[in-house]
C-alpha positions as CSV (number, residue, x, y, z in Angstrom):
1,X,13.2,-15.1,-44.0
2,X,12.2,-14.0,-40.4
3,X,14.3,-14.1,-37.8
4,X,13.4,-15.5,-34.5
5,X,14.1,-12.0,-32.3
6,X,11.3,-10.7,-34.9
7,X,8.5,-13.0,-34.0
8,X,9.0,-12.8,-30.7
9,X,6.7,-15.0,-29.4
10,X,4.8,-14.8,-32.3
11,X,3.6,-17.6,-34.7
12,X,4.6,-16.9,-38.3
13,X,2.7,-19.8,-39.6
14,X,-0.2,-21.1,-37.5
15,X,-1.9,-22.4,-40.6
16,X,0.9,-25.3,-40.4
17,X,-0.6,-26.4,-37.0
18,X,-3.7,-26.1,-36.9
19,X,-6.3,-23.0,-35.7
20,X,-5.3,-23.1,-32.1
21,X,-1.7,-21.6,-31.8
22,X,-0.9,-22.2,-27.6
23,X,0.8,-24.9,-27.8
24,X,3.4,-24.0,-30.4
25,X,3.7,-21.0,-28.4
26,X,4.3,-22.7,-24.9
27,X,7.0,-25.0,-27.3
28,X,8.6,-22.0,-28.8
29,X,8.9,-20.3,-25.0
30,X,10.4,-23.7,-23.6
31,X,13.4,-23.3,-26.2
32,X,13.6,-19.7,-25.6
33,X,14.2,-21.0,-21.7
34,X,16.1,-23.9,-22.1
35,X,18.4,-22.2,-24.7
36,X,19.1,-19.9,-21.6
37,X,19.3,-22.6,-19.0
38,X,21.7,-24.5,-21.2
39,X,24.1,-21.8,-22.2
40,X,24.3,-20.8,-18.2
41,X,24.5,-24.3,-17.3
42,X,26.8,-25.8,-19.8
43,X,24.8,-28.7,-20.0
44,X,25.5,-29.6,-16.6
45,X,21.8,-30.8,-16.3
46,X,21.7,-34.3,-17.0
47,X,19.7,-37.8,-17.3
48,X,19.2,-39.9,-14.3
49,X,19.4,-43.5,-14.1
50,X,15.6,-43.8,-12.4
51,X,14.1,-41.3,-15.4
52,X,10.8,-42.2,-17.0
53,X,11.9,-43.7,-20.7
54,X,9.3,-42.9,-23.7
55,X,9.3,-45.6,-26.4
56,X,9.2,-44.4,-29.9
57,X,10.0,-45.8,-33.4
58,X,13.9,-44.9,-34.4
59,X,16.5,-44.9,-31.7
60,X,19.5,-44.3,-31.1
61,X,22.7,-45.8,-29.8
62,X,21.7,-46.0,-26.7
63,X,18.0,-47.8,-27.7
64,X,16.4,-44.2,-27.2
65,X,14.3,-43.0,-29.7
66,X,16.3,-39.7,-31.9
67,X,14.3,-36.9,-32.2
68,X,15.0,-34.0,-34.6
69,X,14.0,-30.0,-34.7
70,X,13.6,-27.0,-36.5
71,X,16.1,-24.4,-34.9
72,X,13.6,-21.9,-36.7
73,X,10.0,-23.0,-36.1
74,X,11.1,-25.2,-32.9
75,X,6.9,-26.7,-33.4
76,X,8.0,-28.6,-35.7
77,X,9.2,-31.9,-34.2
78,X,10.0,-35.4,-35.6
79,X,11.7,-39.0,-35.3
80,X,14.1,-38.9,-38.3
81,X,15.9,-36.4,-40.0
82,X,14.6,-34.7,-42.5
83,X,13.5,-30.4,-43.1
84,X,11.7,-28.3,-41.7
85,X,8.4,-27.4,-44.3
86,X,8.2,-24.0,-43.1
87,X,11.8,-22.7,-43.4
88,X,13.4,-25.7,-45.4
89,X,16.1,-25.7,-43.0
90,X,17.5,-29.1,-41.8
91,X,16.5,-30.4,-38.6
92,X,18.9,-30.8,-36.0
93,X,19.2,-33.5,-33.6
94,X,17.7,-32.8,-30.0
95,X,19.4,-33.7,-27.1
96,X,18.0,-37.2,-25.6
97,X,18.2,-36.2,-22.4
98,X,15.8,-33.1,-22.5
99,X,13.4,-36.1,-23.0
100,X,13.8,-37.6,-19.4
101,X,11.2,-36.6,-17.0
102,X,13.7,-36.6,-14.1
103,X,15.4,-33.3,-13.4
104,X,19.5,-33.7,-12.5
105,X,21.8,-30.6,-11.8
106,X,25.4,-31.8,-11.7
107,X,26.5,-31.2,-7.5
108,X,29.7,-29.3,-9.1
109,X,27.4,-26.6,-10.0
110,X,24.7,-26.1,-7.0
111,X,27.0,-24.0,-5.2
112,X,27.5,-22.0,-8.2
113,X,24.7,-20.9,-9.2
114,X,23.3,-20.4,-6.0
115,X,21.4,-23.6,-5.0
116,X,20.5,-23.2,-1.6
117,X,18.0,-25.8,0.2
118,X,16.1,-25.8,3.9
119,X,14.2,-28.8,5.7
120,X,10.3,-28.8,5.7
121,X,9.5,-28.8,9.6
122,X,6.7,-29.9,11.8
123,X,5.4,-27.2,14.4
124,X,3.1,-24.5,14.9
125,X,3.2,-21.2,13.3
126,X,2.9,-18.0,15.5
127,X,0.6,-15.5,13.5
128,X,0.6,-12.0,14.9
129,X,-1.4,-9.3,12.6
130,X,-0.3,-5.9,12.9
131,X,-2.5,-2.7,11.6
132,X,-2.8,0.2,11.6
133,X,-6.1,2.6,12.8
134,X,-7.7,6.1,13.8
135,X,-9.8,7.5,16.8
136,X,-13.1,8.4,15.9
137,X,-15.9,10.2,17.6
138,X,-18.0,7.4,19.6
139,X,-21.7,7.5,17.4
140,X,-23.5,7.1,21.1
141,X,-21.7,10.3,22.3
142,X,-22.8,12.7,19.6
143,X,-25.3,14.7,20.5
144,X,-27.5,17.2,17.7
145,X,-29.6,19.7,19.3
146,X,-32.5,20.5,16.5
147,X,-35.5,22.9,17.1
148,X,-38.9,21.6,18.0
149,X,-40.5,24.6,16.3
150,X,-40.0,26.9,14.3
151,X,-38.1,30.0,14.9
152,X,-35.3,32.7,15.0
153,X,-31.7,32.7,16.9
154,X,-31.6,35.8,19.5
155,X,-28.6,34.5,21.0
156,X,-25.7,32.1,20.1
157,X,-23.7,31.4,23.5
158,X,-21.2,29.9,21.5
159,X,-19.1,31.1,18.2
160,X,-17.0,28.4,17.8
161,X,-16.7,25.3,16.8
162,X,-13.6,23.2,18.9
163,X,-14.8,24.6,21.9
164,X,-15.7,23.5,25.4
165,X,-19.3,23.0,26.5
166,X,-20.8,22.0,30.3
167,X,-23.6,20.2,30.3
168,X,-26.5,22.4,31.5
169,X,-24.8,25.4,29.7
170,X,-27.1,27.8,27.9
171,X,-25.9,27.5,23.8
172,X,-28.6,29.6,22.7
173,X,-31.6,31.7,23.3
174,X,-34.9,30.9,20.5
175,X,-37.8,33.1,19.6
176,X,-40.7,31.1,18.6
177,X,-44.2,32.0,18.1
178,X,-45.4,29.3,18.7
179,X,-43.4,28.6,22.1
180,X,-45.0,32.1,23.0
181,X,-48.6,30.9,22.0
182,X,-48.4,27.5,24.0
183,X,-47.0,29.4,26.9
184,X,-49.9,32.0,27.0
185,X,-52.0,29.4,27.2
186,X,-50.5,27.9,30.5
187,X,-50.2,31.5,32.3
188,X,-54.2,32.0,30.9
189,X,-55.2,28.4,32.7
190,X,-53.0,29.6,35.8
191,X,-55.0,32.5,36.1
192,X,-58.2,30.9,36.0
193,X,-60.0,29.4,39.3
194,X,-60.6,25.8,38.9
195,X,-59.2,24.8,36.2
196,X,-58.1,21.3,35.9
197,X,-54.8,20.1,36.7
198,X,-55.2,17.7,34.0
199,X,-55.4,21.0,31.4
200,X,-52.6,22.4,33.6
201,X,-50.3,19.4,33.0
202,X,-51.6,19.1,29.2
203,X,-50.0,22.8,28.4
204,X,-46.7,21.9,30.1
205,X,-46.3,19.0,28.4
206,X,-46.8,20.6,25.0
207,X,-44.0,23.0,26.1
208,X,-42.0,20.2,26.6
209,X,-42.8,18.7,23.9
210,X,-41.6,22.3,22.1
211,X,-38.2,22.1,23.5
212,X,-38.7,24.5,26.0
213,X,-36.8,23.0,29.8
214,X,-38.5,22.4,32.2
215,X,-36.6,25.0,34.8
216,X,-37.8,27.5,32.4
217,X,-40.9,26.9,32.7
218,X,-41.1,27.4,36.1
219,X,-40.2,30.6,35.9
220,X,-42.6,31.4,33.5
221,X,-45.1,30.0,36.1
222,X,-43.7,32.2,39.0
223,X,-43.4,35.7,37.3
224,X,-46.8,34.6,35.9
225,X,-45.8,35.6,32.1
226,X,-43.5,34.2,29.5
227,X,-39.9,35.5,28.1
228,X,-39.3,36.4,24.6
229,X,-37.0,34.1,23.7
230,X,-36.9,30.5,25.5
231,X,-33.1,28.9,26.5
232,X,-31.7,25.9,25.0
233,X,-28.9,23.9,27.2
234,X,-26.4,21.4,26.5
235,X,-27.1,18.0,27.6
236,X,-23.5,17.0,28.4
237,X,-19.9,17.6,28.6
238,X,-18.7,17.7,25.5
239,X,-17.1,20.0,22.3
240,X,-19.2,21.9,20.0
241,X,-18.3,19.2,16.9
242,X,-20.0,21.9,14.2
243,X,-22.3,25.5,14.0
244,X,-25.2,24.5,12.0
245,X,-26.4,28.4,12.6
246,X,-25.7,31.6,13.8
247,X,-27.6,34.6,15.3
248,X,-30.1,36.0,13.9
249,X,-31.0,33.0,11.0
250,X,-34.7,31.5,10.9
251,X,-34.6,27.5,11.5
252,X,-37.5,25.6,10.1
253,X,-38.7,22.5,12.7
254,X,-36.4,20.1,12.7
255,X,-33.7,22.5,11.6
256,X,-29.8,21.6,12.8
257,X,-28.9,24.2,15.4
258,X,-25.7,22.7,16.9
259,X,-23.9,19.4,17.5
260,X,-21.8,18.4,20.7
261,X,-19.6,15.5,21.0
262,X,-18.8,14.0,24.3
263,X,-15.0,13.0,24.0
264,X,-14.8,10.7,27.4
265,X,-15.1,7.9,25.6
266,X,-13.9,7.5,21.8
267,X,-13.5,4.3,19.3
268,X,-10.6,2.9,17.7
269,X,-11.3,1.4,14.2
270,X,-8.8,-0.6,13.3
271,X,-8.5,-2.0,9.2
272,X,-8.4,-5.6,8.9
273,X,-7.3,-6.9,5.3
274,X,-9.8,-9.8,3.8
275,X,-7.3,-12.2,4.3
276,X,-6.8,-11.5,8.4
277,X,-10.9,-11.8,9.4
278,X,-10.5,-15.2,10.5
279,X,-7.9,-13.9,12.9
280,X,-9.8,-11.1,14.6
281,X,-13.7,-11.5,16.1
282,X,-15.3,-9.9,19.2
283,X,-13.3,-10.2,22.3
284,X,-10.4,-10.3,20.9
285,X,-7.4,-8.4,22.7
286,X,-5.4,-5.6,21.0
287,X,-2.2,-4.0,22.1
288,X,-2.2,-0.3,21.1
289,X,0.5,2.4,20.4
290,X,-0.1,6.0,18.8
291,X,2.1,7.7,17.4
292,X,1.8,11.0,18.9
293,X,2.3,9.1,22.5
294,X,5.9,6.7,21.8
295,X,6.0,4.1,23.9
296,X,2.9,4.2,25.3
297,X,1.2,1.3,25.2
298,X,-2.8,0.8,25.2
299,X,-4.8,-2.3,25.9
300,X,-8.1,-2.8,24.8
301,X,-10.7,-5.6,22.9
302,X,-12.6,-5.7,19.8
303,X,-16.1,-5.1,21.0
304,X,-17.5,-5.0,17.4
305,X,-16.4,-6.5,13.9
306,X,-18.5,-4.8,11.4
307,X,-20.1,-7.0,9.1
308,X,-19.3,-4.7,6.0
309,X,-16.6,-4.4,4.0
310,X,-14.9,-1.7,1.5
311,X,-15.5,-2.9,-2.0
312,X,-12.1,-0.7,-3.1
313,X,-9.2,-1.1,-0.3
314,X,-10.9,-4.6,0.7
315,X,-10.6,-3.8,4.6
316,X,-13.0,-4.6,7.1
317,X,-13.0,-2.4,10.6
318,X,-12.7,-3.7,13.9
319,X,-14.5,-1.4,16.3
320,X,-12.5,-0.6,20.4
321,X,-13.7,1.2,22.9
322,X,-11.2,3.7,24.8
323,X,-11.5,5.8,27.7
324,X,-10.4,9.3,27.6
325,X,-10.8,11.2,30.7
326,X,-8.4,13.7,29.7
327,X,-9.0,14.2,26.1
328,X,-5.6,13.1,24.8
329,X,-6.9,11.0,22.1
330,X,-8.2,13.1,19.1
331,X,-10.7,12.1,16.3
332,X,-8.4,11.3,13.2
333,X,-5.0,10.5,15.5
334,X,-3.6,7.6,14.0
335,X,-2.2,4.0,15.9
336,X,-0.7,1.0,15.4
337,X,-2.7,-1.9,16.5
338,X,-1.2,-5.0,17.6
339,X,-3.9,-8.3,17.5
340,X,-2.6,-11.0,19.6
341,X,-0.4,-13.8,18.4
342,X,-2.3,-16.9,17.4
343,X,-0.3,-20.3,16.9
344,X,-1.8,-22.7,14.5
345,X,-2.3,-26.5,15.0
346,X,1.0,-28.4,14.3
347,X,1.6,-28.7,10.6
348,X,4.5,-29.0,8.2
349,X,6.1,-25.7,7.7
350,X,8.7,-24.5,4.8
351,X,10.4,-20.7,4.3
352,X,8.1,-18.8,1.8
353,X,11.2,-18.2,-0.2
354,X,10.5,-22.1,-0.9
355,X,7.0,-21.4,-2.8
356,X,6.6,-20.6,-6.0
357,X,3.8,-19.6,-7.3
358,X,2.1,-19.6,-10.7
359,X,-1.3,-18.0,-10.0
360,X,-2.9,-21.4,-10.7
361,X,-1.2,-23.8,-8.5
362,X,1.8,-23.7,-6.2
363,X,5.1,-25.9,-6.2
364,X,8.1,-26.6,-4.5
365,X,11.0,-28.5,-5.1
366,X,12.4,-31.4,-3.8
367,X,16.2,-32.0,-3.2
368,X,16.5,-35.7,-3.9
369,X,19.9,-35.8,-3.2
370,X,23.3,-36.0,-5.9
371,X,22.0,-33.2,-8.1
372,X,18.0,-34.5,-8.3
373,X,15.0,-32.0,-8.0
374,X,11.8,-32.8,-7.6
375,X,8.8,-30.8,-9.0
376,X,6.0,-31.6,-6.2
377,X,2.1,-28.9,-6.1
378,X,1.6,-28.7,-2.6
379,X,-1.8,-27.2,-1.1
380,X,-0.3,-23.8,1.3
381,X,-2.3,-22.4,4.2
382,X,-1.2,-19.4,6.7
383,X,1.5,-17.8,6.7
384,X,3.3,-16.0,9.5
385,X,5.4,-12.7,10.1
386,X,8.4,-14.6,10.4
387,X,8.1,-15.6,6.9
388,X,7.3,-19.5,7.4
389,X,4.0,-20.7,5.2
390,X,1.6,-23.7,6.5
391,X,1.8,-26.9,3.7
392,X,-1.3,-28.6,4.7
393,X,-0.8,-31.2,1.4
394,X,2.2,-32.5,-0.9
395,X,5.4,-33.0,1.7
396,X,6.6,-34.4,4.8
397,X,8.6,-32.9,7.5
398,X,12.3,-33.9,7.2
399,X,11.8,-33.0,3.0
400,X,14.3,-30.6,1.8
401,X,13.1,-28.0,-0.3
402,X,15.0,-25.7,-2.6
403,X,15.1,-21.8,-1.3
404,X,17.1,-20.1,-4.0
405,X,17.5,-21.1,-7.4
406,X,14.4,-23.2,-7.7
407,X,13.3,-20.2,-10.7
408,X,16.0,-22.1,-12.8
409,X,15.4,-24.9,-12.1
410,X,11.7,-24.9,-13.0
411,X,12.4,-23.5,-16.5
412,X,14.1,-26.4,-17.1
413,X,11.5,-28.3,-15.3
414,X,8.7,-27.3,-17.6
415,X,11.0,-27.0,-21.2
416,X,11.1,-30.9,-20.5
417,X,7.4,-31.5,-19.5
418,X,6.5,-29.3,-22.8
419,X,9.3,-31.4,-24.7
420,X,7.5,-34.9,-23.6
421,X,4.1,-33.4,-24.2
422,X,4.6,-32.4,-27.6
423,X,6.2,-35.7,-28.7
424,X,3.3,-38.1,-26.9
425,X,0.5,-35.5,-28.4
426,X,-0.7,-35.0,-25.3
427,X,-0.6,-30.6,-25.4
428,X,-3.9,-31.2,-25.5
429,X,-4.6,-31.9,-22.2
430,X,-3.2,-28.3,-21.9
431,X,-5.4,-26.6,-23.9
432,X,-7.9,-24.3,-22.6
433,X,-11.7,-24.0,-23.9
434,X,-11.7,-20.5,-24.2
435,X,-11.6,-19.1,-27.4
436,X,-11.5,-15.3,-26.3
437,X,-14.1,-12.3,-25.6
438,X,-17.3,-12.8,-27.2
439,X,-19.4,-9.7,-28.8
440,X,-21.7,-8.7,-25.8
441,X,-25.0,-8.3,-26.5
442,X,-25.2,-4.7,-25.9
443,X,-27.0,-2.8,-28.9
444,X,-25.8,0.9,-28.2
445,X,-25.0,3.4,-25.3
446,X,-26.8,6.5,-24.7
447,X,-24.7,9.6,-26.3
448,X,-23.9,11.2,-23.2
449,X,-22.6,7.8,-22.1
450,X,-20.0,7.9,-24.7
451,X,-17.4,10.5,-23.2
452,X,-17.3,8.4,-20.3
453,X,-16.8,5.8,-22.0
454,X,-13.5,7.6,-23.7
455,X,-12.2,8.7,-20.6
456,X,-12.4,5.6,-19.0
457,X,-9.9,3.7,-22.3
458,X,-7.9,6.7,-21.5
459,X,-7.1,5.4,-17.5
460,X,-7.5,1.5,-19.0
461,X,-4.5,2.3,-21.6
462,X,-2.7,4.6,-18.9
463,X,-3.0,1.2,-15.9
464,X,-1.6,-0.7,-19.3
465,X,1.2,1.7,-20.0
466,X,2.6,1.3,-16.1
467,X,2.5,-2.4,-16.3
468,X,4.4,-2.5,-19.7
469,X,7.0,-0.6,-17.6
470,X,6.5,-2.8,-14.4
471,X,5.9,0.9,-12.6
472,X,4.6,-0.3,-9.3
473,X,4.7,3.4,-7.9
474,X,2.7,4.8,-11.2
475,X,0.6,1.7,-10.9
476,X,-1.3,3.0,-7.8
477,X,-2.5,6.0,-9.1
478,X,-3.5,4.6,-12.5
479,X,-5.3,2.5,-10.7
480,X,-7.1,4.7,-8.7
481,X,-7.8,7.0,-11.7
482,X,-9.5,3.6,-14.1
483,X,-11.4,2.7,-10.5
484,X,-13.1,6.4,-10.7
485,X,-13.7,6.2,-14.3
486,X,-15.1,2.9,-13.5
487,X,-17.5,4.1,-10.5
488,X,-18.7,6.9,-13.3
489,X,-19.9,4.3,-16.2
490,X,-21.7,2.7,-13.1
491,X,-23.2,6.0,-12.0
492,X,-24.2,6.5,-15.6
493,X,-27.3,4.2,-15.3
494,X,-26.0,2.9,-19.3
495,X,-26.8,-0.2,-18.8
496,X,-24.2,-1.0,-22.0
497,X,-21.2,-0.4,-19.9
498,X,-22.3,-2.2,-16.4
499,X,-19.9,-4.8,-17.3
500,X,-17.2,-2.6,-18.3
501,X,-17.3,-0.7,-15.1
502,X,-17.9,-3.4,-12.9
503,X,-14.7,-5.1,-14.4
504,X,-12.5,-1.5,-14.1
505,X,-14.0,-1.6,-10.3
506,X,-12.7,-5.0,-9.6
507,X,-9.0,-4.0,-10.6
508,X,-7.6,-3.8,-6.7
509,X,-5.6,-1.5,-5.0
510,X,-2.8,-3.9,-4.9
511,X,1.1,-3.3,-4.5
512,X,1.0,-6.9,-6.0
513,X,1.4,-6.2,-9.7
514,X,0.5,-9.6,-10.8
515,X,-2.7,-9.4,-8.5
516,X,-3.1,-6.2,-10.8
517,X,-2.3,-7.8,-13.8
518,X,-4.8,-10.8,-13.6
519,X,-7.6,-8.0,-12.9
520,X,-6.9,-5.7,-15.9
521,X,-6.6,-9.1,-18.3
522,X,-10.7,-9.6,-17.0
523,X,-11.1,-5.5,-17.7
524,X,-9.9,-6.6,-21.0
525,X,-12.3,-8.9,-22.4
526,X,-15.0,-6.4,-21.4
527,X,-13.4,-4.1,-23.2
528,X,-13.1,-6.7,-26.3
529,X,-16.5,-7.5,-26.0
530,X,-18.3,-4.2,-26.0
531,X,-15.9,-2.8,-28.5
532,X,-16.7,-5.4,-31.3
533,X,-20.8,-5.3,-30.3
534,X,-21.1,-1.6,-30.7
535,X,-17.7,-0.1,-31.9
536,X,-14.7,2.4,-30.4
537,X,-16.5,5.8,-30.3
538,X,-15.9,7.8,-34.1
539,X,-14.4,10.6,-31.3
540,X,-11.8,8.3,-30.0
541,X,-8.4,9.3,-32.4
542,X,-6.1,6.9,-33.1
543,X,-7.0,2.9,-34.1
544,X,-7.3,0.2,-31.1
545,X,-6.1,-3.4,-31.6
546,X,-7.3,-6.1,-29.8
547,X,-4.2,-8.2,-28.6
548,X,-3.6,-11.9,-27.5
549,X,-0.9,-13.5,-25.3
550,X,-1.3,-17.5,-25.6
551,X,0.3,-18.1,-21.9
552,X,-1.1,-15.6,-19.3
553,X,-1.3,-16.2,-16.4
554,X,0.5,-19.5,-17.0
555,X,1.3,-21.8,-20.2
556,X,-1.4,-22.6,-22.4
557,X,-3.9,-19.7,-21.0
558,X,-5.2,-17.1,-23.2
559,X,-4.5,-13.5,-22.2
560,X,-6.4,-10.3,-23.5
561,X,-5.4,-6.7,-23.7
562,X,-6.3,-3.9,-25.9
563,X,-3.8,-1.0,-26.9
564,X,-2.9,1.6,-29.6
565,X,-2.2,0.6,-32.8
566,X,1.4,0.2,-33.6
567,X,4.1,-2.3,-32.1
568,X,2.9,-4.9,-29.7
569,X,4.2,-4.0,-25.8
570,X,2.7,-7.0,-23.5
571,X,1.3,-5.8,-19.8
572,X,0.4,-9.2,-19.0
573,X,4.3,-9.7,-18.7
574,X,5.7,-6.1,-18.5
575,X,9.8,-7.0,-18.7
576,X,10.0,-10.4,-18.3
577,X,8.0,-10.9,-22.1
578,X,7.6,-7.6,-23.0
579,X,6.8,-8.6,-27.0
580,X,4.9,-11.5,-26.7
581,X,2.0,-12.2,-28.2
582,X,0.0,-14.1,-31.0
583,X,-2.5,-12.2,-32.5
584,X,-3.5,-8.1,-32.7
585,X,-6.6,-7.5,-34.9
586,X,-7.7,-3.6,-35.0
587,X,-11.2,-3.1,-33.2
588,X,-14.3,-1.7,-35.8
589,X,-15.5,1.9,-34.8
590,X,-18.9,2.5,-34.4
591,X,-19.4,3.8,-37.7
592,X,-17.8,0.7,-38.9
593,X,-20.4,-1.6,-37.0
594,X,-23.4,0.8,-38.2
595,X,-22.4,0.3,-42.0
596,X,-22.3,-3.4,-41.9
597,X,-25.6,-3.5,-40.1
């Protein structure tokens, strides 16, 4: 016989209930936590006089109806005594008030165990956004000087790039034959008697035109021939930004000679996360302190919100406008931006401690008084620096709400609404339609797809491997490493692994790890999918099993993951479940697929 710790949350006999095994599972977790809650407790929790009462056939001294359990295969569930027909072990009685649907925590204990409780308010929140940003080189300032013509460098005034420029300065001196042609043809309509001024104005125009200044020019006119080489000048102030050439190279027209940046003026762009945009928009005042310059504080406004955003850290910029007359700030110097405060409309407010928060919905819990909690969902809106969070539905100012200890209390919470559930046949209502990754209907990948496709399960089970081990440090950099892998599938052009790479793409560059966690469950029914269409490549060594968790992100959800063969480690849940699961089937190979076709 099987012991429990070698299921873990396994099913050992799903044909007993039925093809769909989440609800035994959500059962079997609910004992796991109310075993736990009960041997910590001491059975201090207890029924309350206003608890809901359930009528069923049998009952027991006190008129309740006397349920019985397998201690084994705790599924198995029933109104008089009897065995259990998995095990044949004899059902114990369950405890009639794990039935009630109140929730009581004897007062003796709530000090204890660390019960602590704060009023729900009414006021407004304060939100102040602080981030963090760079100087860069103002666009409108950057000047590239390119030749009009073809032609040679003579002369490079200056050698490097960093330093100062005037504006009027001679940078260079250009041969061009064809400068030298339309300038011939000026001095030869000079020379002639009544020639047109129109024809006169024509060839200084195309001179112009050439790049050559207009002071030039001039002296071209007076000494009544033209230079070898014509001057090129710096329009501004500014530093030489880059040396696109040097002496003595050949530019093509159009080719880059230099570029000069005017540094009088310079932008701020300051990141603003995806969740702060409706704090920030044009106009909006920023306090501003760098780091090279303590204590020193700048004031400036958002003059432009870019309507982009990047797809991998999920910022946005916010674009500021600084003067700098002396040339202290420096392209790349970073800051610390400070957005003004904004106060919200008046709302009821509770600590965030007070939140808790599943990934599908979001509770807190009521101190009724005497030992009563109170499970209420509540709808949660902004949240400010101070650590208070907006409830814009589900209580009242005045409520208490449960700060610390509130995680015990809801495993006890839902062990009893599973408990009810399963004895009024109503896990159904729990039951999700989704019956797992389908094959995809891609047919093949081009060969030199596949060794992308190998790297890329090499990051996927590396970003797996950190979240078994809840590494939040290694987490980044796997991360980063499946999100390149990712990017390359997409750059492929194989259409067979868009998906896959778009999924890999998504996973976000998150210090939240169950952020991370939902993200690489989606990467994993991509996986699934194209794996059991076309195969894991014949070069891939080692087998891969498709896994499933029955309760991610929350009870009765599916969860998918795929790993090495061998024992079952859970990323969905790293520590806190680190062997549950339900089912892990090995993935075919391509060969595999290609023989039963």
């Amino acid at each position: 016989m099987e012991t429990p710790e070698s299921h873990s949350c396994k099913i050992s006999d799903p044909s007993r209930v039925g093809p769909r095994m989440k609800t035994l599972l959500i059962f079997t977790l609910s004992l796991l936590a109310a075993g736990f809650t009960g041997a910590w407790l001491g059975g201090q929790f207890s029924t309350t006089s206003d608890s809901v009462g359930h009528e069923h056939d049998g009952s027991n001294e006190n008129g309740d109806t006397q349920w019985y359990i397998s201690g084994m295969h705790p599924w198995i569930i029933q109104p008089e005594p009897g065995y259990c027909p998995v095990c044949g072990m004899e059902l114990t009685p369950l405890e009639p008030s794990m039935l009630t649907g109140a929730l009581g925590l004897d007062p003796n204990m709530v000090q204890s165990i660390g019960v602590r409780v704060a009023t729900a308010e009414y006021r407004q929140l304060e939100r102040d956004l602080f981030s963090f940003g760079a100087i860069a080189v103002d666009e409108s300032r950057l000047h590239r000087l390119v030749l009009r013509s073809e032609g040679y460098i003579e002369k490079l005034a200056v050698n490097r790039s960093g330093d100062p420029v005037k504006a009027g300065q001679v940078v260079a001196e250009i041969h061009s034959p064809r400068v030298l042609n339309a300038a011939g043809e000026l001095i030869s309509l000079l020379r002639q008697s009544g020639t047109r001024d129109s024809l006169i104005d024509a060839a200084r125009r195309q001179l112009r035109i050439l790049g050559v200044h207009p002071d030039q020019i001039a002296e071209w006119e007076s000494q009544g021939e033209a230079d070898w080489t014509y001057r090129v000048y710096s329009p501004v102030d500014g530093i030489v930004e880059r040396i696109a050439a040097y002496s003595g190279d050949r530019l093509n027209e159009g080719g880059l000679l230099l570029e000069i940046t005017d540094l009088s003026r310079v932008w701020l762009q300051a990141a603003v996360y995806e969740n702060q945009l409706n704090m920030v928009k044009e106009g909006s005042p920023a306090k501003i302190e760098f780091n090279a310059f303590p204590g020193q504080v700048t004031e400036a406004k958002v003059n432009y919100l870019y309507p982009t955003m990047d797809g991998r850290s999920r910022q946005a910029r916010a674009r500021m406008e600084l003067d700098n007359p002396d040339l202290q700030l420096r392209p790349g110097m970073f800051a610390k931006v400070h957005f003004a405060s904004q106060e919200t409309e008046s709302t009821v407010v509770v600590p965030r401690a007070a939140l808790l928060d599943t990934g599908t919905r979001r509770m807190v819990y009521i101190n009724k008084g005497r030992g009563q909690f109170e499970p209420r969902e509540v709808v949660a809106g902004v949240e400010s620096e101070s650590g208070w969070v907006q409830i814009l539905d589900g209580i009242e100012s005045g409520e208490e709400v449960v700060v610390s200890g509130q995680f015990l209390i809801d495993s006890e919470s839902r062990l009893r609404e599973s408990l009810l559930r399963r004895i009024d046949g109503d896990f159904a209502i729990e039951e999700s339609e989704d019956e797992g990754p389908t094959a995809s209907e891609v047919e093949g990948l081009e060969s030199e797809s596949i060794p992308l496709w190998i790297d890329w399960i090499h990051a996927y089970l590396d970003l797996g491997d950190r979240l078994v081990e809840d590494d939040s440090d290694g987490m980044r950099s796997a991360i980063e490493s499946l999100r390149d892998r990712s990017q390359q599938l997409l750059d492929s052009g194989d259409l067979g692994l868009t998906e896959l790479g778009e999924s890999g793409a998504g996973i976000p560059e998150s210090d939240d790890i169950q952020e991370v966690r939902l993200a690489y469950e989606k990467s994993g029914r991509a996986f699934i999918a194209l794996a059991e269409a076309i195969g894991i490549p014949d070069d891939w060594e080692g087998g891969l099993q498709k896994v499933l968790c029955p309760m991610f992100p929350d009870f009765g959800d599916n969860g998918w993951w795929v790993q090495r063969e061998g024992r079952v480690l859970n990323p969905l849940w790293g520590s806190a479940m680190l062997t549950c699961y339900d089912t892990a089937d090995t993935l075919p190979t391509m060969s595999e697929v290609n023989s039963h076709d």
